[in-house]
C-alpha positions in Angstrom: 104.7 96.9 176.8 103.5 96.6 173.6 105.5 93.5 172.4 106.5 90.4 174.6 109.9 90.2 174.9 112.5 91.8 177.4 115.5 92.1 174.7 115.5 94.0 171.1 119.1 91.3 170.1 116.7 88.4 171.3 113.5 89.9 169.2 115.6 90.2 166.1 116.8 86.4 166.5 112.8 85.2 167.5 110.8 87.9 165.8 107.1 87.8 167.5 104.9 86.3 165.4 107.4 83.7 164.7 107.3 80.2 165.2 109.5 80.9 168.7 108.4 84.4 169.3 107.7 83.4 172.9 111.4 82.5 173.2 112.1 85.7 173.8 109.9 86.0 177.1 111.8 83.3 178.6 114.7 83.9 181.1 116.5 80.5 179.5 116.4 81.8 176.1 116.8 85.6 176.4 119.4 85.3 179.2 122.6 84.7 176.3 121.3 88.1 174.6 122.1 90.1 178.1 125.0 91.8 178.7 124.6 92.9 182.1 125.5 90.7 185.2 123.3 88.7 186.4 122.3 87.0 189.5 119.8 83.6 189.4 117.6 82.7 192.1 115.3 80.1 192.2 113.2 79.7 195.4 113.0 76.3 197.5 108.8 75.6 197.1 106.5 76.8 195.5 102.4 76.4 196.0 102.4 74.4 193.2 105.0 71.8 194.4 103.4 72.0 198.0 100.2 70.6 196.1 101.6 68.4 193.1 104.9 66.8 193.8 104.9 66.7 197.6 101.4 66.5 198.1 101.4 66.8 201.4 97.8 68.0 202.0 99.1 70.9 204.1 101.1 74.2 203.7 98.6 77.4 204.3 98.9 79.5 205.1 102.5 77.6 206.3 103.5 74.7 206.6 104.9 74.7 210.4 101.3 75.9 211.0 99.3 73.1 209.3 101.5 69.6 208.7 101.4 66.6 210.9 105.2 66.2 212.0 105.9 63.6 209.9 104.4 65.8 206.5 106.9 68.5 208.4 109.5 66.1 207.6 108.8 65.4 204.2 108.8 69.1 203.4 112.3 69.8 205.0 113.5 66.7 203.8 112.6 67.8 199.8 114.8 70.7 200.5 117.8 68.7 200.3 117.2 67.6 196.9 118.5 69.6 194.1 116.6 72.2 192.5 115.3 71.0 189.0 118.1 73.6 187.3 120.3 71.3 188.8 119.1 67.7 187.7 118.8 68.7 184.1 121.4 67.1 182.0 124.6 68.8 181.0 125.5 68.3 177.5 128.7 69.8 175.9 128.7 72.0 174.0 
């Protein structure tokens, strides 16, 4: 690849180089240039959750394997919270 961006309409908008050339590398800002269907997926946890926002102190190589029950609990329990997508604001357009 031998410039960083997944979309030529998206390049032409945020040539690299520019000031937002990295836009274009981005599945938020390249996704309105696609014209094909597509399908989102965002997953649960990551590691970096597992350490930073619920650290637990547990997790690998799983977290069944390695929590105390009540760090079990915590886990499951953050997977009934929205994924960040979700929480973000929703302005009009």
């Amino acid at each position: 690849m031998s410039t960083p961006t997944t979309n030529a309409a998206c390049q032409a908008k945020h040539p690299t180089g520019g000031p937002d050339g990295w836009k274009c590398f981005m599945a938020q800002y390249v996704a309105p240039y696609t014209s094909t269907p597509l399908f989102f997926a965002e997953g649960m946890y990551d590691s970096w959750q597992m350490g930073n926002v619920l650290d637990l102190g547990c997790g690998r190589p799983t977290p069944e394997k390695t929590c105390s029950p009540a760090a079990l609990a915590a886990f499951f329990e953050y997977a009934t919270y929205p994924a960040p997508t979700e929480r973000a604001p929703h302005f009009p357009s």
